[in-house]
N, C-alpha and C positions, 0 to 999 in steps of 0.2 A: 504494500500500500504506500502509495507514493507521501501521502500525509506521514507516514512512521519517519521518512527519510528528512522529511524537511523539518520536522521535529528534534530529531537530534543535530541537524545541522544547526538550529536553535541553541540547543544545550551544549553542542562541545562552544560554540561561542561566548556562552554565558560563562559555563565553567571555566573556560582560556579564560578570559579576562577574569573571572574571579579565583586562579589561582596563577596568575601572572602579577599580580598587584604585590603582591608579599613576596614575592621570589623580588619583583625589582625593585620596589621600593626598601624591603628587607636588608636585601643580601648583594645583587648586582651591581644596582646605581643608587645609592639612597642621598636623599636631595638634601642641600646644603644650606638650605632657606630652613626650612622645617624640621622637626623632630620626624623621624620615620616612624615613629607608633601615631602620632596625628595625621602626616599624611595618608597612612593606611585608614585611618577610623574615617577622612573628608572620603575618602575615595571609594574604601572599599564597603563600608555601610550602608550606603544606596543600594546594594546589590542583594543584600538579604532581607529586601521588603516584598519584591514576586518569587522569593523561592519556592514556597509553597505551593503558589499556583503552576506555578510551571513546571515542576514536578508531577503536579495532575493535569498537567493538559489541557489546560481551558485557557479557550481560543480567548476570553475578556482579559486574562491577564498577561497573557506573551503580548495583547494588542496594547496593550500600555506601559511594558515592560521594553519595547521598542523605543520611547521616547529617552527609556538610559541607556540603549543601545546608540543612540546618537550622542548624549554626552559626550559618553566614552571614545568615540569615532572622534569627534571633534579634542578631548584631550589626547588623544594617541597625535593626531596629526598637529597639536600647538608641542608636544615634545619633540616628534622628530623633526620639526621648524627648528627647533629652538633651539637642543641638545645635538650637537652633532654628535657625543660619545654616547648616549643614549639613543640613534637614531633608531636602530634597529628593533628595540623596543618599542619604539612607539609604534614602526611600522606594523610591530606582531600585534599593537593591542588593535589598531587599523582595520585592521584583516581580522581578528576575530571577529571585534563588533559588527562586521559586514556578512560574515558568517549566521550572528545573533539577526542582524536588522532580516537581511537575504531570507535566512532562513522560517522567522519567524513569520512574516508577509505571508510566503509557500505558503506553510502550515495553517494559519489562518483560512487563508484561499481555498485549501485544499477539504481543509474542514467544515465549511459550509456545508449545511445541508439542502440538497435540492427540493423545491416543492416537488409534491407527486402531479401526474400529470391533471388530475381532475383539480388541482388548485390553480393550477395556472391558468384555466378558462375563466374568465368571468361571466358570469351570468346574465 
């Protein structure tokens, strides 16, 4: 079922970025402005308010769980602007979140249910 696939194309995106955040903020590049346990809680906090839902599959919460799929898109690509030693990074959170947004749309899409045919006549 085409919807199972776009669905986890959904979730490795989500999950990428929600265990990329702690590997880079952590341990790889941790930023010199900020404390890396704050940067982690600004960043990575946002991401455990549709876990729930997306873990069961309803098509109301990936659809709005798409709007931090754009943050993220938008912070991956203001770091590898910005960071040329961190470019690489930004570019992987880039490409997940595009994963997340891509995939969730699909599944969305894909999960819709069609009316049956005697609904769609009007009378």
């Amino acid at each position: 079922m085409k919807s199972r696939r776009y669905y986890a194309l959904a979730l490795f995106g989500y999950f990428g970025i929600l265990l990329l955040l702690p590997v880079w903020y952590g341990w790889l590049a941790p930023p010199s402005v900020l404390p890396p346990r704050l940067a982690l809680v600004i960043l990575g906090l946002p991401l455990f308010a549709p876990l729930r839902g997306l873990l069961h599959a309803r098509p109301y919460t990936m659809a709005w769980s798409l709007f931090l799929s754009v943050l993220y898109f938008t912070h991956g690509v203001m770091e590898a602007w910005s960071d040329s030693a961190a470019r690489w990074l930004g570019l992987t959170e880039v490409a997940l979140s595009l994963c997340w947004l891509v995939g969730g749309i699909l599944f969305i899409r894909a999960s819709k249910t069609r009316p049956s045919p005697s609904q769609e006549r009007s009378p």
